[in-house]
N, C-alpha and C positions, 0 to 999 in steps of 0.2 A: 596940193596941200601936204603940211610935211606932218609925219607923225611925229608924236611924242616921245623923246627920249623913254621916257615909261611902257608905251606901247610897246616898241619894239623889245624892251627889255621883258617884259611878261610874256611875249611873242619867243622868244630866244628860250627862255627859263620851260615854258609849256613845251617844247621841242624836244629840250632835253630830257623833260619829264615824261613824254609821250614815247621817245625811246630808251629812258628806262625800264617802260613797265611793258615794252615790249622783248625786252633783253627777260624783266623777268617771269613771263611767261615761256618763251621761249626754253627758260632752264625748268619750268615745272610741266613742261611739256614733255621734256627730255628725263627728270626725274621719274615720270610716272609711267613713261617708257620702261625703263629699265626695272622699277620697281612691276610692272607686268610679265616682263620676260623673265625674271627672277622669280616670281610665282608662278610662271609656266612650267620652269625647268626644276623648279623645287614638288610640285605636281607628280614630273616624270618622273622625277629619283627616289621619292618615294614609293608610288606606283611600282615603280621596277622593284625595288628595294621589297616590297609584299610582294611581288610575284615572287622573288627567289626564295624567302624566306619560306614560300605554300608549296614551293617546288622540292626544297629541302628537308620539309617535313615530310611531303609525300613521299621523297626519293627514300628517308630512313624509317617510316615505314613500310613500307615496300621491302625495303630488306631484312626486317626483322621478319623471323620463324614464327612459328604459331605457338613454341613454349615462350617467348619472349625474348628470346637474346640473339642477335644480331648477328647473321649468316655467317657470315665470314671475319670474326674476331683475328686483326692482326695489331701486333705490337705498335702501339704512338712512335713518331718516328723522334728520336733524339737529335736533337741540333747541332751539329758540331761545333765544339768548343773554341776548339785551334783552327783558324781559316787561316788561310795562308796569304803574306803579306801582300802579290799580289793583288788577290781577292776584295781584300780591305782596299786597296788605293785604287782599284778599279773604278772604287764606288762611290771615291772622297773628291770634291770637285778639284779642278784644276785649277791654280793660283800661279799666273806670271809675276814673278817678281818684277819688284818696279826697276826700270833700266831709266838713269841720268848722267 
């Protein structure tokens, strides 16, 4: 017995509709991946980010005297103004010019 031009066409049309709603789990599967790993590593960096912070307060503690002022006071170190032009282009990416 032959099926119905109809049949087969709601047959076709649920096909495509059963593999798009697998396409779109498949992306909210992979969304929610990524959004967990990104709260992992947002976790760590924080995490770390207070340790150094307890470490640096410990560390300048620790080095303050018991009048209050800090062991070994040395001059802030000044930036040099004039780098030299190497120095600058060391640090500026590299651009090929276009060749036609």
């Amino acid at each position: 017995m032959w099926k119905s031009n109809r049949s087969r066409a709601e047959q076709q049309f649920a096909s495509g509709q059963k593999k798009d709603q697998t396409v779109i789990k498949q992306k909210e599967k992979t969304q929610r991946e990524r959004d967990e790993r990104m709260a992992r590593l947002r976790d760590l960096r924080l995490a770390k980010e207070a340790a150094d912070a307890k470490e640096a307060a410990e560390k300048e503690t620790a080095e303050k005297e018991p009048g209050g002022k800090p062991a070994a006071e040395q001059p802030a170190e000044k930036p040099e103004a004039a780098e030299s032009a190497e120095e600058i282009s060391a640090r500026l990416p590299r651009v090929h010019p276009h060749q036609s």
